[in-house]
C-alpha positions in Angstrom: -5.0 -4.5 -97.4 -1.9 -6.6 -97.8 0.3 -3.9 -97.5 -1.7 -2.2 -94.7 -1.3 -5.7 -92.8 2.6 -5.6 -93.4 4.3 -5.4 -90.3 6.9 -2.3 -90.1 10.6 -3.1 -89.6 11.8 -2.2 -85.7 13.5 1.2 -85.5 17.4 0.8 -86.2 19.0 3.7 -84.3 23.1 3.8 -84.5 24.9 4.7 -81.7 28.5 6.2 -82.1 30.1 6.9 -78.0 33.0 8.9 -77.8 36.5 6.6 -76.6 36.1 6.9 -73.0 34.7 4.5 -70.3 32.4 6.9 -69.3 30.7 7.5 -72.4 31.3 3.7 -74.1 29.6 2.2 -70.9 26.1 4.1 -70.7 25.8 4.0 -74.3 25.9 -0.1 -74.0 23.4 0.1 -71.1 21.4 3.0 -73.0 21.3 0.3 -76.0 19.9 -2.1 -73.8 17.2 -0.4 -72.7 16.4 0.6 -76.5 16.6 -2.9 -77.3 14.4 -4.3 -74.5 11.7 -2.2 -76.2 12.2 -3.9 -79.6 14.4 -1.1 -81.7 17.2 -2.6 -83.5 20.8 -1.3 -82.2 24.0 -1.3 -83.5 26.9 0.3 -81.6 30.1 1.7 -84.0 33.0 1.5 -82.6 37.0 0.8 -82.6 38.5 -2.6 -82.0 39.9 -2.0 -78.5 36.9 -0.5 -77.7 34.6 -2.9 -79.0 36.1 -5.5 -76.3 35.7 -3.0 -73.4 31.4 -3.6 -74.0 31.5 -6.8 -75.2 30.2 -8.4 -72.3 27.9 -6.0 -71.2 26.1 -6.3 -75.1 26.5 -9.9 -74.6 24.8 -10.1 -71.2 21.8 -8.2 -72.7 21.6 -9.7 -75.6 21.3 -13.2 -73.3 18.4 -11.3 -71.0 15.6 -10.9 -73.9 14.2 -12.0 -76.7 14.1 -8.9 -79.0 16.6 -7.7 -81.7 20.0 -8.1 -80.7 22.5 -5.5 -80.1 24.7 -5.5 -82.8 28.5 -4.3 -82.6 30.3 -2.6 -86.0 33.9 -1.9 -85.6 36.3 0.2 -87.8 39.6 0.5 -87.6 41.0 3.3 -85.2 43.0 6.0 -87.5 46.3 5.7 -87.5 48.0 8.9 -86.1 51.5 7.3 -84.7 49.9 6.0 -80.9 51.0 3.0 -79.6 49.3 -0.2 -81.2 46.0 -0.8 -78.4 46.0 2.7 -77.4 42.5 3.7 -79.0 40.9 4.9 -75.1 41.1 8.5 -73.6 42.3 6.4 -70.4 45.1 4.9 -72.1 47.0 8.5 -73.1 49.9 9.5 -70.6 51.3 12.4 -71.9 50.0 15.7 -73.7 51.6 14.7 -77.0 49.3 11.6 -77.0 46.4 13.9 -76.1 47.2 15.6 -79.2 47.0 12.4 -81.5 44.2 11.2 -80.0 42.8 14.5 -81.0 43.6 14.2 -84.3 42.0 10.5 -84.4 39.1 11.5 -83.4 38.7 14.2 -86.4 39.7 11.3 -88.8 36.6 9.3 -87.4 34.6 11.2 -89.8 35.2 9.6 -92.6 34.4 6.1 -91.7 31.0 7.2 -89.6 30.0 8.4 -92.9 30.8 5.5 -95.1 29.2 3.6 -92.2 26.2 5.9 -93.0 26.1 5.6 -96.5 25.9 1.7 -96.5 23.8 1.1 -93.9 19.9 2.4 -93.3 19.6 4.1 -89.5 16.5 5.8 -88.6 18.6 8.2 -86.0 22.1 8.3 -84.4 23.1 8.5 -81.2 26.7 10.3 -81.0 29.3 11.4 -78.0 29.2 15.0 -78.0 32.7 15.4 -78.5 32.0 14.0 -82.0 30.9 17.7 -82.5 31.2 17.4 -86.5 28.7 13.7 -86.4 25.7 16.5 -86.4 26.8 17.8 -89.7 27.9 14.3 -91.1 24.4 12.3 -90.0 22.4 16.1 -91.0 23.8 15.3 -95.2 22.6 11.7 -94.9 19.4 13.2 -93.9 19.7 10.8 -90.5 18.6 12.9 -86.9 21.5 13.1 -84.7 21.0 12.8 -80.4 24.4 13.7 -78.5 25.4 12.3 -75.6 27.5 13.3 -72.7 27.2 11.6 -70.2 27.0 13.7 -67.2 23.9 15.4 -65.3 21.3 18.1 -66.8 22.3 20.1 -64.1 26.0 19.6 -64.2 25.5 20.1 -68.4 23.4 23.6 -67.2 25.8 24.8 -65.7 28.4 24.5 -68.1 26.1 25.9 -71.0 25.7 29.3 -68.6 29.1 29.2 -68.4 29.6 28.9 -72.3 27.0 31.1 -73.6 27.9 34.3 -70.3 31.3 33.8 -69.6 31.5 34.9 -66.3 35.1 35.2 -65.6 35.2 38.2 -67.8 34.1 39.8 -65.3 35.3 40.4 -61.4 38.5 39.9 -59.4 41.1 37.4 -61.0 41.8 35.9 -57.6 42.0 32.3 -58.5 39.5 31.6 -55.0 37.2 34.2 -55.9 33.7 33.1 -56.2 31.7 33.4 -59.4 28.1 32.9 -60.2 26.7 31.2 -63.0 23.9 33.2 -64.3 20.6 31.8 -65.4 20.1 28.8 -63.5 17.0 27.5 -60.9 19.1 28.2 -58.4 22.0 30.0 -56.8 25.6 28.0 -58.1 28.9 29.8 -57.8 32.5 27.9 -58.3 35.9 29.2 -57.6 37.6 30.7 -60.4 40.2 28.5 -60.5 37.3 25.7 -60.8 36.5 27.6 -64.5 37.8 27.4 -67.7 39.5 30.1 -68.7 38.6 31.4 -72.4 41.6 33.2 -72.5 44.2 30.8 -70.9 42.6 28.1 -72.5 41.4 29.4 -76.3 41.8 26.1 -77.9 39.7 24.2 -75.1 37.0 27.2 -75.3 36.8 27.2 -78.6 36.5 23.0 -78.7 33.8 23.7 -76.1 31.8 26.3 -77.3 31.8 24.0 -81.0 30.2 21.0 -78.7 27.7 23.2 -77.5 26.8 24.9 -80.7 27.0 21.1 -82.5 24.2 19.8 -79.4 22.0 22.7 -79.7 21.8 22.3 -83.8 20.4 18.5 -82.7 17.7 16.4 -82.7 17.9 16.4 -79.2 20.3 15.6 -76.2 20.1 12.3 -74.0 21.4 12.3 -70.3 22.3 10.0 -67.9 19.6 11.3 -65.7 16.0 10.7 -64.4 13.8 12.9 -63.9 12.8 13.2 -60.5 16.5 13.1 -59.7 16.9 17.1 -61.1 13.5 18.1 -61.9 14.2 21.6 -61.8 16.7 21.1 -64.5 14.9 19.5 -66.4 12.4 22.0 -66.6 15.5 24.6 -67.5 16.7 22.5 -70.4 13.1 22.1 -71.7 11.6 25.7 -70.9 14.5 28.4 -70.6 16.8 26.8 -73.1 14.5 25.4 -75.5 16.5 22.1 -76.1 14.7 18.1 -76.2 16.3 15.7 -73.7 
């Protein structure tokens, strides 16, 4: 009876947001919300970084009474960038790009350690963290990926990944192309599209995210559902994929 009565420890879910405003944000307010419903968060994180949500996990933390919002920083890999320069806004030229790129790779290692010494019951990781499925998946620790943007705006470039549509019709940069598969009708302008074969290495990057997301726990959005409900239903029914 005694251990029946025992009240269970609060759900501790890690979250891990790629370097970039517009993932580092939403993952502070989507900790917030997890919070306000009593699971334990702890957001993982560079130093520079860390300051940019600060606030925001300190103005939560203020507004209720459940378990705080905790922040964990490591140290961002050193890869010859500027001292402070640990943000996707902060590059300005294509060499920096290219370290940040390797940074990001050499993130592994300390999200694991992170995972070995610390008990998390999931993990919530920016999809460009493609290799975090893998890592969490050998600590035996279900992995969600986040994005960021729309179910729809994610729809549409799934169709493009899995049908590549530019391989077929005119190569008129304003041609119109359709993306196949959707609720409803969307075409872009060629020139709007990646290009697999102009841009291999960013396909390829791509196409790893998307096969990383669909070998997930599930996928969260920045979304509600009566805002895209059509897409919802896609991403549920056609595709087979949790959000």
């Amino acid at each position: 009876m005694a251990a029946q009565d025992e009240q269970q420890p609060p759900l501790h879910i890690l979250f891990f947001p790629f370097l970039a405003p517009g993932h580092l944000i939403p993952i502070a307010d989507m900790a917030a919300l997890f919070a306000a419903r009593g699971v334990r968060c702890t957001i993982l994180t560079t130093p520079v970084n860390a300051a940019i949500i600060r606030s925001a996990v300190d103005h939560a933390n203020d507004a209720f009474a459940g378990p705080a919002i905790d922040i964990s920083v490591v140290p961002f890999p050193d890869v010859g960038l500027p001292p402070g320069v640990e943000n996707g806004m902060a590059l300005t030229s294509q060499g920096d790009r290219d370290k940040f790129a390797q940074a990001v790779q050499l993130l592994r290692e300390p999200f694991e350690q992170f995972l070995i010494h610390n008990h998390h019951d999931a993990v919530v990781t920016g999809s460009y963290f493609h290799w975090s499925v893998d890592a969490a998946a050998e600590h035996g620790v279900p992995r969600l990926t986040f994005l960021g943007s729309s179910m729809f705006a994610r729809s549409c470039s799934e169709s493009m990944l899995r049908n590549n549509p530019l391989a077929t019709g005119p190569d008129d940069p304003d041609a119109l192309v359709s993306l196949p598969g959707l609720p409803h009708r969307v075409e872009l302008r060629r020139s709007q599209m990646m290009d697999p074969v102009k841009q291999a290495d960013h396909w390829a990057f791509f196409q790893s995210v998307n096969a990383a997301d669909q070998r997930s726990f599930g996928e969260v959005f920045n979304s509600f559902h009566e805002l895209e409900p059509d897409y919802v239903e896609h991403y549920h029914t056609t595709l087979g994929r949790r959000a």
